[in-house]
Backbone as JSON, one array per atom type, in Angstrom:
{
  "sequence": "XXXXXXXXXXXXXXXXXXXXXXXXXXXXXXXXXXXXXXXXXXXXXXXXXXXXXXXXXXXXXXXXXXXXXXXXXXXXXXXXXXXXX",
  "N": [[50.03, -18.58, 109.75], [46.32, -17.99, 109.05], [44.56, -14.78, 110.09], [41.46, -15.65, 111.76], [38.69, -14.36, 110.76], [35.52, -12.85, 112.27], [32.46, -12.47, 110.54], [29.35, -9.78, 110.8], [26.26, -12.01, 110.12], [23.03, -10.52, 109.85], [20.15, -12.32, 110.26], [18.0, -12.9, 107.89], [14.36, -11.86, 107.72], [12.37, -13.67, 106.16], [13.85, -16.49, 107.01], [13.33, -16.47, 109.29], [10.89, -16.36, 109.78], [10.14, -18.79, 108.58], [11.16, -20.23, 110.53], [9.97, -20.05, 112.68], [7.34, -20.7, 112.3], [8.0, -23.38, 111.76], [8.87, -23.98, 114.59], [5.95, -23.76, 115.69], [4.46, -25.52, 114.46], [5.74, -27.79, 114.92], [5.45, -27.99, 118.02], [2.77, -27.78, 117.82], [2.07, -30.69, 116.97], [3.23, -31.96, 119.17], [1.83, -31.46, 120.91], [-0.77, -32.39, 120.32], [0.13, -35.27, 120.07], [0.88, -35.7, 123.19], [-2.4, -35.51, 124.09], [-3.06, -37.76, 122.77], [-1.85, -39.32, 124.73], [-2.48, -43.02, 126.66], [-4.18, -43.06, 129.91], [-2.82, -44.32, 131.85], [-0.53, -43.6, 131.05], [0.18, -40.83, 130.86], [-0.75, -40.64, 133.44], [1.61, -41.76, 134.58], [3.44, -39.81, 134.09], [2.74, -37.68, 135.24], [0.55, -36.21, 134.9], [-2.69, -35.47, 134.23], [-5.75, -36.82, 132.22], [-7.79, -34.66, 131.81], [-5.55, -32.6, 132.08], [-3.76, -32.54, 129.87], [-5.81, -32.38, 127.65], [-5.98, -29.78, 127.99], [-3.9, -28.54, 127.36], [-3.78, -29.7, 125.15], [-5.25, -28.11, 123.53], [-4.46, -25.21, 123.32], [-3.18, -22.56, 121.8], [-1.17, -21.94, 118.36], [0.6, -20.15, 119.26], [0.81, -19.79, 121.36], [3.54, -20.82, 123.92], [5.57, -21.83, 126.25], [7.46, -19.44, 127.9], [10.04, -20.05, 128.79], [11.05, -21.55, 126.25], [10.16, -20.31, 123.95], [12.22, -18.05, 124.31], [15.11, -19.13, 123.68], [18.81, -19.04, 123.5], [20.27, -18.56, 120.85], [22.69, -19.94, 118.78], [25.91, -18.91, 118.71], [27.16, -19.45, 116.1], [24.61, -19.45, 114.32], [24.83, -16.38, 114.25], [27.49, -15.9, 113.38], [29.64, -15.47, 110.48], [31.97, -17.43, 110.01], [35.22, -16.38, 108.41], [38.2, -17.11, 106.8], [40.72, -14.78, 106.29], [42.36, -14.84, 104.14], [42.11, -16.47, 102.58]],
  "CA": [[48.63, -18.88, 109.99], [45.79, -16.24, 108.69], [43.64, -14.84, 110.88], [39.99, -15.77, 111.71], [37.86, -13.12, 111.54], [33.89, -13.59, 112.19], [31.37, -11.35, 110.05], [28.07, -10.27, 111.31], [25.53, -11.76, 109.12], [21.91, -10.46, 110.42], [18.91, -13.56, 109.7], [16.81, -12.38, 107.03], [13.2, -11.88, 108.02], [11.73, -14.79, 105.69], [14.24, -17.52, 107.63], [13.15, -16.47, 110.99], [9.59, -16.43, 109.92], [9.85, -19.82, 108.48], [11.88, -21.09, 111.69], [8.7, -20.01, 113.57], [6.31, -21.5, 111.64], [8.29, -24.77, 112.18], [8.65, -24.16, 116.12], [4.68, -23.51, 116.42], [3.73, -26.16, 113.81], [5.99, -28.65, 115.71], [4.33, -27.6, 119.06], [1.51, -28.6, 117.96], [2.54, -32.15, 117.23], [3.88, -32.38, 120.31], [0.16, -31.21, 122.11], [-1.62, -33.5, 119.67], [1.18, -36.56, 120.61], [0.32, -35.78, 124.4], [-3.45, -35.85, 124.37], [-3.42, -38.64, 122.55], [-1.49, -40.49, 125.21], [-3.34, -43.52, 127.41], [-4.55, -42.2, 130.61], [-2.11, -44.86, 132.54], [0.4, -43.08, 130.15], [-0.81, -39.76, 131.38], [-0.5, -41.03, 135.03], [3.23, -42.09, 134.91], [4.35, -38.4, 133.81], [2.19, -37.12, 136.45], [-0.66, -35.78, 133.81], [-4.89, -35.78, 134.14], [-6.38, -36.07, 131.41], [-8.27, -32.76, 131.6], [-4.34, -31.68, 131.66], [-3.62, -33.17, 128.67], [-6.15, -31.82, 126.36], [-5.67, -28.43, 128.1], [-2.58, -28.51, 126.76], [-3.52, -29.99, 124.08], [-6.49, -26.81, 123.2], [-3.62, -23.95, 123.35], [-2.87, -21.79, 120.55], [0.11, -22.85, 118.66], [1.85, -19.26, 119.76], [1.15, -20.38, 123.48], [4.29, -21.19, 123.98], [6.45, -21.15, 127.64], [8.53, -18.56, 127.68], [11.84, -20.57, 128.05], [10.97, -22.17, 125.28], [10.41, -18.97, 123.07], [13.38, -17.25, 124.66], [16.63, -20.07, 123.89], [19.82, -18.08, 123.23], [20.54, -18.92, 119.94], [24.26, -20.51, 118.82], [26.98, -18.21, 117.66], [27.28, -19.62, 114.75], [23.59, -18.49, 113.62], [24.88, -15.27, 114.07], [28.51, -14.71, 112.99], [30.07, -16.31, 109.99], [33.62, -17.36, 110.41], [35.77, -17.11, 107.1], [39.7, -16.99, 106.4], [40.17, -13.34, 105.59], [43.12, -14.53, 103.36], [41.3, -17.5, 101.55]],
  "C": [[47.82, -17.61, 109.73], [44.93, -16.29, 109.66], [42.34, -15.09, 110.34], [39.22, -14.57, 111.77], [36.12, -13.49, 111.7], [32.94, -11.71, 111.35], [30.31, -11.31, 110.29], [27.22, -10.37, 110.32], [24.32, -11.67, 109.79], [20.9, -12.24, 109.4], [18.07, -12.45, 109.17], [15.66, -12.52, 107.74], [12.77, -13.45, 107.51], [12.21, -16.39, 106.53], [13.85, -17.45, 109.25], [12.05, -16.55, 111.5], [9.43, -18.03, 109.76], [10.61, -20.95, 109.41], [10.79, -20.95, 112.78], [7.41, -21.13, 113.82], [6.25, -23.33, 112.2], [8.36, -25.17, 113.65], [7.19, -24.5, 115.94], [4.24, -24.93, 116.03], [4.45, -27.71, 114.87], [5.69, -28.96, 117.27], [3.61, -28.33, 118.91], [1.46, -29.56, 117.43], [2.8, -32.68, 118.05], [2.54, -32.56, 121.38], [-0.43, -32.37, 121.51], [-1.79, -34.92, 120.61], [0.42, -36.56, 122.06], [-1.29, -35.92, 124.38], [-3.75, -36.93, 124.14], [-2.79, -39.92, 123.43], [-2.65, -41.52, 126.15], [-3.06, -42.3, 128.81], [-3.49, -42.75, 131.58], [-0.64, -44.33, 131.98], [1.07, -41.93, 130.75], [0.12, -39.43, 133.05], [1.09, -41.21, 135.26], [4.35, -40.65, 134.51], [3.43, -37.29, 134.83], [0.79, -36.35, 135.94], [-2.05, -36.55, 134.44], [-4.43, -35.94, 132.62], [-6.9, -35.22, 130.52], [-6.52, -31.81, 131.28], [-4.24, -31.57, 130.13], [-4.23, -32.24, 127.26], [-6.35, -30.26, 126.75], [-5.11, -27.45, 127.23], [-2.65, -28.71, 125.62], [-4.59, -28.55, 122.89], [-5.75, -25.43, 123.27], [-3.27, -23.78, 121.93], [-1.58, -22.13, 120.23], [0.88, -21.37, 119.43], [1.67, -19.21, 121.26], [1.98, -21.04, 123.6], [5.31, -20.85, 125.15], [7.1, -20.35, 127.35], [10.2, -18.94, 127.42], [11.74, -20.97, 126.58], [11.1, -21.27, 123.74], [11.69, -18.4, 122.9], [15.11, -18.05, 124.97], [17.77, -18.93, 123.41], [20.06, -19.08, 121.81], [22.51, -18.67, 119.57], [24.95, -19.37, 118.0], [27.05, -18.26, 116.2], [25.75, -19.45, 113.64], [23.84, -17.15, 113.32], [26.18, -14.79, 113.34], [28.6, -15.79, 111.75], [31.43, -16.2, 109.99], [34.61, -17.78, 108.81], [37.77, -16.91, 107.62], [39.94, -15.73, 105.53], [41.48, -13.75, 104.31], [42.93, -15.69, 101.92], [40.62, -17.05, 100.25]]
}
């Protein structure tokens, strides 16, 4: 059996910019989605309103902190080959 070894490959700048882009831009689909819910809608997730389009009036890089800060999967970071492959 050959060994596994894992290599570190760093994320290019351009993929980490355009993994951003897609967090923020999907964000703000998500704020949109919510304001536009009914108000009885609203009410059953415990939401005003005034919450609503609060939420929905934030910048897209207003973003919770967990939400910013996920640990990202191993396998973004290493790549795993067959050193004898």
């Amino acid at each position: 059996m050959a060994p596994v070894t894992a290599t570190f490959t760093p994320l290019r700048r351009p993929y980490r910019l355009v993994g951003r882009l897609r967090h923020a831009l999907s964000l703000r689909k998500q704020r949109l989605a919510l304001a536009a819910l009914d108000d009885h809608l609203l009410a059953d997730i415990g939401l005003s309103r005034e919450d609503a389009l609060a939420e929905a009036s934030l910048p897209l890089w207003d973003a919770p902190g967990h939400w910013v800060n996920q640990a990202r999967p191993a396998a973004q970071f290493f790549r795993f080959s067959d050193r004898n492959a």
